[in-house]
N, C-alpha and C positions, 0 to 999 in steps of 0.2 A: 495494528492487527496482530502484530509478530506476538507482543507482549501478550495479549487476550490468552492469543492457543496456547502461548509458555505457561502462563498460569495452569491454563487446564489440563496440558498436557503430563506436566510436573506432578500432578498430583496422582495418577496410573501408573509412575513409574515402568515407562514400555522401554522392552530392548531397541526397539525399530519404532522410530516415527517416518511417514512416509506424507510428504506434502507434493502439491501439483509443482509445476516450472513457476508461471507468473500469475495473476490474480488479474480478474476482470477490468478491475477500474481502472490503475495506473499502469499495471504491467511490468512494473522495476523489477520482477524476478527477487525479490530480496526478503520475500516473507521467510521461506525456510532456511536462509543462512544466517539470517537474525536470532529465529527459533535457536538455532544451533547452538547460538553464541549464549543466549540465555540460559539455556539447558545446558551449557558445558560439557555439549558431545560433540564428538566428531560432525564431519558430512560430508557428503559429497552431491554436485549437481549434474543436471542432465545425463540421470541415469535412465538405461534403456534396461538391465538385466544386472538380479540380483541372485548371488550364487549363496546359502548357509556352508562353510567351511566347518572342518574338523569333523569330532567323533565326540564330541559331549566332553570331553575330559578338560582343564582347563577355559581359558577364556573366548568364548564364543567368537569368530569372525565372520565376516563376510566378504566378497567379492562382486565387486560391481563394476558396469561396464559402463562409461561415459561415451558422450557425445561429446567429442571436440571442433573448432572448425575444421572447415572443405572437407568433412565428413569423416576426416580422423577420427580414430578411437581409442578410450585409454582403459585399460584393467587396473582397477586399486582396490587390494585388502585394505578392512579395519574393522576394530574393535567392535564390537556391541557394547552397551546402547549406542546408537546412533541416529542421526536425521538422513534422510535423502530428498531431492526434490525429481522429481518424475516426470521424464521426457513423454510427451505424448505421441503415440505411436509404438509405442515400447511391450505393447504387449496385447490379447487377444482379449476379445469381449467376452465375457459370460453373460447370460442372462438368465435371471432368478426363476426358478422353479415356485409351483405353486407352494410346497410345502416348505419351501425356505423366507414365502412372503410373509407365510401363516407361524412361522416361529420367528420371525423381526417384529413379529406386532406385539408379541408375549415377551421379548425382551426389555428392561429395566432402562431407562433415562435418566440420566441424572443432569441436573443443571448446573451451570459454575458460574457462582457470581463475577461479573464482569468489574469487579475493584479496578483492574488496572487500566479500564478505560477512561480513567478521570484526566489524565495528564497524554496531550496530545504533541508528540515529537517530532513532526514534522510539519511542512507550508510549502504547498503548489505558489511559487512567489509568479509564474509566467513558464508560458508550454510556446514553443513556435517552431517553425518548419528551420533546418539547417541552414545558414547561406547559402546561396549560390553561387560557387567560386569556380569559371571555368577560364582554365589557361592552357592553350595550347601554343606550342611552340615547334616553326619546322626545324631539322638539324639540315644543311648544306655541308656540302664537302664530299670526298669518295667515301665508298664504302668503310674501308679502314677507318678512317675520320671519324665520322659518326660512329660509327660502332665505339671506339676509345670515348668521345664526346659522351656517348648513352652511358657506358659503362662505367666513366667517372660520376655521373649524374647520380645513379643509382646508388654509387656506392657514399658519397658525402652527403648530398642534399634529400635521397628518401630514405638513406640507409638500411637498404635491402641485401647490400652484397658486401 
């Protein structure tokens, strides 16, 4: 699928490609960083907010705010052209006015041969639920004890600390 829209999108030549997070059927998240790679522009994911930098004079930027986990957030400039994929929830609904339905109908379509759908690069080889691996383990000993016990644990065997 990445390849299709590259194809298409390559040929507009747009400063801003803007794609959803992941795609209905599989969900791997990886259509627009594919895009990306193809189109040899930048990108950045699980964007919530996208800022146009500068005054016109040199090379166009942008600024956008990502979603990271436990709800961390990152600010990163770049260049235009570029891709982004689009965290959902990121932004406010419009809805179309009569007279904006009435000028999408009189707008131009063009179609794009789908070439690059001959050669398919991937195989669902098998999908199944994660193991189930539960281990628990009591610590004995005092206070002290286990707390050093916990706290070497942590630090060799999940390497958190």
């Amino acid at each position: 699928m990445a390849r299709l829209l590259a194809e298409a999108v390559k040929a507009e030549n747009a400063d801003l490609v803007l794609t959803g997070l992941q795609s209905d059927d599989l969900g791997a998240g990886q259509t627009g960083v594919v895009m990306a790679e193809l189109l040899g522009v930048p990108h950045a994911t699980l964007v919530l907010q996208v800022e146009l930098l500068g005054d016109g004079s040199g090379t166009p930027t942008i600024r956008v705010k990502r979603e990271l986990e436990d709800g961390w957030m990152q600010q990163v400039e770049m260049p235009l052209p570029a891709l982004l994929t689009i965290q959902s929830g990121g932004n406010r609904l419009r809805y179309a006015t009569l007279m904006g339905i009435k000028r999408a109908r009189q707008k131009e379509m063009r179609e794009v041969p789908a070439a690059a759908a001959a050669k398919r690069v991937d195989e669902v080889v098998k999908v199944s639920p994660p193991a189930r691996v539960k281990r628990t383990e009591m610590l004995t000993g005092s206070a002290d004890e286990i707390a050093a016990t916990l706290v070497e644990r942590l630090r060799f065997e999940v390497k958190v600390l």
